[in-house]
C-alpha positions in Angstrom: -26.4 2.5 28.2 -26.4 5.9 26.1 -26.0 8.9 27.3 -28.9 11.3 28.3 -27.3 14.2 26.2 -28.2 13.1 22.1 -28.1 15.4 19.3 -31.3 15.1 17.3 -32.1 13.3 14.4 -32.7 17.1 12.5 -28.8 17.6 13.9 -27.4 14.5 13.1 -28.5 14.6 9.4 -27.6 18.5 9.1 -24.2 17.1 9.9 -24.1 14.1 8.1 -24.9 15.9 4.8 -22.2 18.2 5.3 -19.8 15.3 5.6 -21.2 13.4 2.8 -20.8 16.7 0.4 -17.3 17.5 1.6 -16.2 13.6 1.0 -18.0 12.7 -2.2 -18.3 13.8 -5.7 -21.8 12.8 -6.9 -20.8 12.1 -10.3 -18.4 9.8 -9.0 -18.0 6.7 -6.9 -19.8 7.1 -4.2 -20.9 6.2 -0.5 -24.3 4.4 1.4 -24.2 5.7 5.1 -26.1 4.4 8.0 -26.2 5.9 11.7 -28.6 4.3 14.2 -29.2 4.7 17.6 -30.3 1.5 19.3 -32.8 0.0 16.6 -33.7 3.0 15.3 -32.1 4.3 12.0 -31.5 7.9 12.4 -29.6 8.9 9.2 -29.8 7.0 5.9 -28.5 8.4 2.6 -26.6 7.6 -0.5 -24.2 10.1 -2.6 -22.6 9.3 -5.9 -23.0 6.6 -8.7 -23.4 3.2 -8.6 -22.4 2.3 -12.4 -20.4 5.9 -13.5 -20.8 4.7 -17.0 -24.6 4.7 -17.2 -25.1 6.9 -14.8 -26.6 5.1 -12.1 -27.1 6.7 -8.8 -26.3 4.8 -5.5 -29.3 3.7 -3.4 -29.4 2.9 0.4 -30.3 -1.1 -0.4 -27.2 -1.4 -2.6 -24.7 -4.8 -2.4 -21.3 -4.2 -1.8 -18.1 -6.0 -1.4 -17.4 -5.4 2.3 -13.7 -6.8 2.5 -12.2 -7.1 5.9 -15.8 -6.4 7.6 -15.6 -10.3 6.9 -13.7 -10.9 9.6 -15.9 -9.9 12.1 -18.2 -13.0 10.7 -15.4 -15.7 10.8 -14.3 -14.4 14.2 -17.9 -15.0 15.5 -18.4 -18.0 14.0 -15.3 -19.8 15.4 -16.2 -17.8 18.9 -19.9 -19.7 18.7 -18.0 -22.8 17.4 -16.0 -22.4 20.7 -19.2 -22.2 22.8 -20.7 -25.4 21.4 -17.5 -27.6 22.2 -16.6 -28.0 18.2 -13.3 -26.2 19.0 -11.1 -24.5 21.6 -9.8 -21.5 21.0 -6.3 -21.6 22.9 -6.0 -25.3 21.2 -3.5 -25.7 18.5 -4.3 -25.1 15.0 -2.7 -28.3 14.2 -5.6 -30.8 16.7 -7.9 -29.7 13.3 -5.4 -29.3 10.6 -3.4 -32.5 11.8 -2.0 -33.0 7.9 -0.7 -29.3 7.8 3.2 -28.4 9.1 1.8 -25.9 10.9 4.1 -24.5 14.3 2.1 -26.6 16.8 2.5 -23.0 19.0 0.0 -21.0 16.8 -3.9 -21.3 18.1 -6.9 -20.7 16.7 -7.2 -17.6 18.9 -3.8 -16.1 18.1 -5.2 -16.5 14.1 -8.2 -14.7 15.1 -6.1 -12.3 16.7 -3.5 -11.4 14.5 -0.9 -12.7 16.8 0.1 -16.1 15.4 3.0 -14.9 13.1 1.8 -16.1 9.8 3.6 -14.2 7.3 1.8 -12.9 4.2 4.5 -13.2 2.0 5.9 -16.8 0.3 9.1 -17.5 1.3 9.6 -18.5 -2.5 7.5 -17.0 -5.2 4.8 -18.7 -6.0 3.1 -18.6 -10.1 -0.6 -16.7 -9.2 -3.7 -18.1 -8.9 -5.5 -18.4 -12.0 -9.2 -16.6 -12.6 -11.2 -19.7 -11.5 -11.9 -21.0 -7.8 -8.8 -21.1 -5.8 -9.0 -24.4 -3.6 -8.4 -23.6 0.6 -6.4 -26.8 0.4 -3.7 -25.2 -2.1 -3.7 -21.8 0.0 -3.4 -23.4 3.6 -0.5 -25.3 1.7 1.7 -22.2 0.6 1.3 -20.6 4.1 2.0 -23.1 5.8 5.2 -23.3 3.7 5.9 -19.9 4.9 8.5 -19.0 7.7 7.4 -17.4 10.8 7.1 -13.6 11.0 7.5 -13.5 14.5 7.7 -15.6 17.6 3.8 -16.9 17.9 1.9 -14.4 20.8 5.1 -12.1 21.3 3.5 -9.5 18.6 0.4 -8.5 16.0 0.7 -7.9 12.7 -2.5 -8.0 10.7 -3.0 -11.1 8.5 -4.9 -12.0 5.9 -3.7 -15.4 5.4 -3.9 -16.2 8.9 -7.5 -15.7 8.5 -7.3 -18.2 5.2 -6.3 -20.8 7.6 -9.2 -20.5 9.9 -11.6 -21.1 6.8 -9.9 -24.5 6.8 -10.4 -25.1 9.7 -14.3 -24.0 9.9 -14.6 -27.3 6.5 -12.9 -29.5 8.6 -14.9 -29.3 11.7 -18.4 -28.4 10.3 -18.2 -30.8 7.3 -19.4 -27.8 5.4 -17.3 -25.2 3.1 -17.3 -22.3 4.9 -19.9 -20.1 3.3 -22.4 -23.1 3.5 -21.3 -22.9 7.5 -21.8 -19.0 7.5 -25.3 -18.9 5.6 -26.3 -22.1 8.1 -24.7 -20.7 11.3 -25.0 -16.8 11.0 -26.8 -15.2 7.9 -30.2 -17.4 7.8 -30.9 -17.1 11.9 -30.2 -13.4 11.6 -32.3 -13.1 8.2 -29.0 -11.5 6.5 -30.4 -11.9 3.2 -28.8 -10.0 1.1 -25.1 -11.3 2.7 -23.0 -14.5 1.1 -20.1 -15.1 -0.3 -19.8 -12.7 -3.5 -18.9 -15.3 -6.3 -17.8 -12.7 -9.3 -20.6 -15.4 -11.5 -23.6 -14.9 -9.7 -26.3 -12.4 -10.5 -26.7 -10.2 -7.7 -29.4 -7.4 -7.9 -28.5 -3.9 -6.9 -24.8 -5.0 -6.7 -23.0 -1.9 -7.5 -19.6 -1.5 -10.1 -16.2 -0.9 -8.2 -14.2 1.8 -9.1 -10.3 3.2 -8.3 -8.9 6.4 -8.4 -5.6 6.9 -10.6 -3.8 10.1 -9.6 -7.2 11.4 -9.6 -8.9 10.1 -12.3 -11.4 7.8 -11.5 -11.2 3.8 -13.5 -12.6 1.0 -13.7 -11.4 -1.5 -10.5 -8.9 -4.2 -12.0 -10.8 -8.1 -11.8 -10.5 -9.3 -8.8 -10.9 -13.2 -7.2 -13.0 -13.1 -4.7 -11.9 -17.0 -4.4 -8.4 -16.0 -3.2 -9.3 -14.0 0.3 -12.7 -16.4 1.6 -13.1 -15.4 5.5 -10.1 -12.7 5.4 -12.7 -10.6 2.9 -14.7 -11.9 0.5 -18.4 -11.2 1.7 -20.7 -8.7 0.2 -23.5 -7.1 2.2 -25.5 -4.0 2.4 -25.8 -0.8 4.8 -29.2 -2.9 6.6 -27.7 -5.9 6.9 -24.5 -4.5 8.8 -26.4 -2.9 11.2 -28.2 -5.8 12.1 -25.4 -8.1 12.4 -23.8 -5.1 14.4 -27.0 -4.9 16.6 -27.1 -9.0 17.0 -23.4 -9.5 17.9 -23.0 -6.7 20.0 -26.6 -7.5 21.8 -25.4 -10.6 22.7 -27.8 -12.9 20.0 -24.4 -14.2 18.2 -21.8 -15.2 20.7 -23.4 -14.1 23.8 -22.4 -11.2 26.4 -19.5 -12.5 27.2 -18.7 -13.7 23.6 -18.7 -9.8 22.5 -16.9 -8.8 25.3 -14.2 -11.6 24.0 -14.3 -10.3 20.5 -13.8 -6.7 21.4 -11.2 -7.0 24.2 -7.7 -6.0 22.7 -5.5 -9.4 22.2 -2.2 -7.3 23.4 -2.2 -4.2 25.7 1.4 -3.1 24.2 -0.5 -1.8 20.8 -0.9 1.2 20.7 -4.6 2.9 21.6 -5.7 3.5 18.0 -5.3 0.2 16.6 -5.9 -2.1 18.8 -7.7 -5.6 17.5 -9.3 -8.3 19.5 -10.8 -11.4 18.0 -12.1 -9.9 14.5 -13.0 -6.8 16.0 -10.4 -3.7 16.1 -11.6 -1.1 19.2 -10.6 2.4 18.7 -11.6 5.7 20.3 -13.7 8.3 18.7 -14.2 11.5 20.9 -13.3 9.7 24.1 -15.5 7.2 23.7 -14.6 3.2 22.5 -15.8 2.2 19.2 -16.3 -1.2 18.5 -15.4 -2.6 14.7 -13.9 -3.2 11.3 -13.0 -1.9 8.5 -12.6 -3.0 5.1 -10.8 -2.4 1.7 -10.0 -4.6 -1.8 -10.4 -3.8 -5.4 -13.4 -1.7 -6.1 -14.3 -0.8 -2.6 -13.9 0.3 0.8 -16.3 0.1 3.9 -16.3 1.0 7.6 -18.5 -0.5 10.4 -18.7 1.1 14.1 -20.3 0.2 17.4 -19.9 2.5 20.2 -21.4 1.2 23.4 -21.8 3.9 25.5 -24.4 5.9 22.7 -25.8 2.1 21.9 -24.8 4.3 17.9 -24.2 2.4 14.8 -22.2 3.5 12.0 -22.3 1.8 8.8 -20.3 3.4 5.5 -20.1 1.1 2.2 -18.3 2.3 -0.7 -17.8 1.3 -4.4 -14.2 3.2 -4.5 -11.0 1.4 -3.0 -9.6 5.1 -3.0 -12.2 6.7 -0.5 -11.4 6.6 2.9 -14.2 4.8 4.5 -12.8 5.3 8.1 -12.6 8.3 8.5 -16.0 9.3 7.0 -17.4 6.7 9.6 -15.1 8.2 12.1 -16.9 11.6 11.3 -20.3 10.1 11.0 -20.2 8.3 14.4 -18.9 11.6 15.9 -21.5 13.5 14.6 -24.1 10.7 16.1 -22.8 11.5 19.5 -22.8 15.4 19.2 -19.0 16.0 19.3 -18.8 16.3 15.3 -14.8 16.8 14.1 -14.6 20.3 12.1 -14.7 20.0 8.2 -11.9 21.5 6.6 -11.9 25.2 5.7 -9.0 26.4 3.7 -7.5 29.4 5.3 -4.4 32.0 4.5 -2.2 30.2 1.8 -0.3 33.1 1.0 3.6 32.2 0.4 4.8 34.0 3.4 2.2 32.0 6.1 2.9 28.7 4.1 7.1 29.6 4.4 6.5 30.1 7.8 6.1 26.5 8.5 8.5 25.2 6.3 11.1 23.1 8.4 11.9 19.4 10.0 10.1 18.4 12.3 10.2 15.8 15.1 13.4 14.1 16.8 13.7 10.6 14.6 12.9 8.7 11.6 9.6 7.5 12.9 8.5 11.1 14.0 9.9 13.2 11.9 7.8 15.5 9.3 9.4 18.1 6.8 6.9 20.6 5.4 8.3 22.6 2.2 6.1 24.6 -0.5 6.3 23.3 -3.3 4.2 25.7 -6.3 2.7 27.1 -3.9 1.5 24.6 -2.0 2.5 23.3 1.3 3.4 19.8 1.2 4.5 17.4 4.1 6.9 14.4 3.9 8.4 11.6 6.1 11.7 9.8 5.6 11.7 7.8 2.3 8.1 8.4 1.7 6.6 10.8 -1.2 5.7 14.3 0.3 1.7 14.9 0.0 -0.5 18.0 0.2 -2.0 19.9 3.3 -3.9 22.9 3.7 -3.2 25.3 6.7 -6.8 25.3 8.0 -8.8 28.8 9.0 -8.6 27.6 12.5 -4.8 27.1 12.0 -4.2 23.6 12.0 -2.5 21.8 8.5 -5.1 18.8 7.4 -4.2 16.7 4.5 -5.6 16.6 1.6 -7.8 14.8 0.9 -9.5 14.8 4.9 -8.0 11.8 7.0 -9.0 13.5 10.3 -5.5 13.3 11.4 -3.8 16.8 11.7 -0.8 19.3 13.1 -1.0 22.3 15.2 1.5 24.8 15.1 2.9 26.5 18.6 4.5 29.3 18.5 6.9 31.2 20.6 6.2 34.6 21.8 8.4 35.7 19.1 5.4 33.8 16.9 7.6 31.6 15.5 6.7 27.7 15.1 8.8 25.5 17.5 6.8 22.2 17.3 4.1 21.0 15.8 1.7 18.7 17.9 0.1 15.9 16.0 -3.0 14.8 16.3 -3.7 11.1 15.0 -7.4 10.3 13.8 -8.3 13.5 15.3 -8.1 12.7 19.0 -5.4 13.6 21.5 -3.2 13.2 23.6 -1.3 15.2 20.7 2.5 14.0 19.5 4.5 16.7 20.1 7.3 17.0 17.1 10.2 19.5 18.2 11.2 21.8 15.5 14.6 20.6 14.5 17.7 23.6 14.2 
């Protein structure tokens, strides 16, 4: 049930528009945004262009690819498949593949799950697929060619091609491919009308242009085959049609109660708290409170869908840029919905002498440790083997990347005021990493 404490709907757009204009330039790529509470849409609003070339603003009613969101479909569709006694989730993948050398250990559930081991990678390189429609039958053979990542439920590693195989296994059982089983099984009952498999040939009204950003310049999105990823990511949707197939699932009209429960319970307790994925659902935690969803990113575009139970709030975020970080505007936007809004980023002191003041290694080993330097005047921040990228020390005194990922570092000090650690803050939430500054 939500809370009795809600900000307005006056508040909640104030602070949505403040997000939108820090995040998105509106003669760019752009963003639709959604925030509901319950059935009722609260915030809806669209900033930047939907063809840059011509011009085109965005719209609210828009099409968009929605990646990864897909997986939040397949995963309920073999979770209602389960219910009806077509298949059995702890059963092996092989009782409905039977002509596939797959392990016999990985199950359907450890597919949905991201715990069966199925590498992404060919063991052998493999020519590419060609621009046409990329049979299931040639993909389920190269992963299943594929060695092992990892011992089958002893780990999670997110895999597309895990998800592949569970669109074979939806045409076996069903007799149907699997976007025939999807529009007969989920989209028609939940009048998701304007969601289907995005086939780059049909003509889809309001489907927006993807874009990419290159160093900062914004281009054209390279072709993509939407062929190659089927129930890993290869739906298109828009902003209304999430939010009711957030509302169905998580009301219990898709899987039932305990179905949702299923899908949003986290497959392996040893992940850690800010990633953790059930069955096609990842559950996260966004100003204390869970938040139910997926996110999604390929060629073009990026996208971000939230549930939080305990406001009964909906966040929905499409994008037609596979450079904007749909998460964390979603992150912001479903914070804002519950009142506890994470502060925008206000550049504070950047003279040379408060930026040098931080400069140092932080942290105590290769997975931890940060070195900031200024480099032409700006402070920059690096990890071991990775390319350094730029912060800004913030008027409140914390160092924020740039561009905003929510994630940040606060400087202690000593009495002295001199920094001895920097405590990291991942996604904005604590408990905060402490990094030790190194002699």
């Amino acid at each position: 049930m939500p809370s009795l404490a809600q900000p307005s709907p006056a508040a909640i757009a104030r602070g949505a528009d403040a997000a939108m204009a820090a995040a998105i330039d509106p003669k760019g790529a752009g963003a639709v945004v959604v925030i509901a509470r319950g059935d009722t849409i609260l915030y809806r609003k669209a900033r930047g262009l939907a063809e840059v070339e011509l011009g085109v603003s965005l719209a609210p009613d828009q099409s968009f690819r929605i990646a990864s969101i897909t997986k939040s479909f397949t995963a309920a569709l073999l979770v209602q498949m389960a219910a009806r006694g077509e298949v059995a989730l702890d059963a092996p993948v092989v009782r409905y593949l039977a002509d596939v050398p797959l392990d016999p250990r990985i199950t359907l559930r450890q597919l949905l799950s991201h715990t069966a081991g199925v590498s992404e990678t060919d063991a052998v390189p493999q020519p590419p697929f060609g621009n046409g429609e990329v049979p299931i039958a040639e993909q389920v053979r190269r992963i299943a060619a594929r060695p092992l990542a990892f011992e089958p439920g002893t780990a999670q590693r997110y895999s597309n091609a895990g998800y592949i195989l569970l669109a074979a296994v939806i045409e076996k059982v069903t007799g149907q491919s699997w976007d025939a089983a999807m529009r007969a099984r989920l989209f028609a009952p939940l009048g998701l009308a304007d969601t289907d498999y995005d086939r780059a040939g049909a003509i889809v009204p309001g489907r927006v242009s993807g874009y990419t950003s290159d160093k900062g310049v914004l281009r054209n999105a390279a072709p993509f085959n939407l062929s190659i990823p089927k129930t890993a990511g290869s739906l298109r949707s828009t902003v209304a049609d999430l939010l009711r197939w957030m509302r169905a699932l998580s009301q219990g009209k898709v899987v039932g109660t305990e179905g949702f429960v299923e899908m949003s319970t986290p497959a392996l307790a040893t992940v850690g708290v800010q990633e953790r994925y059930g069955l096609g659902l990842y559950r996260w935690q966004i100003r204390g409170q869970d938040a139910i969803g997926h996110t999604g990113q390929i060629d073009g575009f990026a996208s971000a869908l939230f549930y939080l139970p305990d406001a009964d709030a909906t966040v929905v975020v499409l994008a037609n840029s596979d450079s904007f970080d749909a998460q964390t505007l979603a992150r912001r936007m479903a914070a804002i919905a519950i009142g506890k809004p994470y502060p925008l980023p206000h550049p504070g002191d950047a003279r040379s002498e408060a930026l040098a003041a931080l400069a140092g290694r932080y942290g105590s080993d290769p997975a931890t440790t940060r070195t900031l330097a200024v480099q032409d005047g700006k402070l920059m921040i690096g990890r071991p083997n990775r390319n350094s990228i730029p912060t800004i020390l913030d008027s409140d005194g914390a160092i924020r990347f740039v561009p905003d990922e929510l994630s940040y570092f606060r400087p202690v000090r000593d009495a002295a005021g001199t920094v001895i650690r920097l405590d990291y803050f991942a996604h904005g939430e604590g408990p905060a990493l402490p990094l030790a500054r190194q002699p």
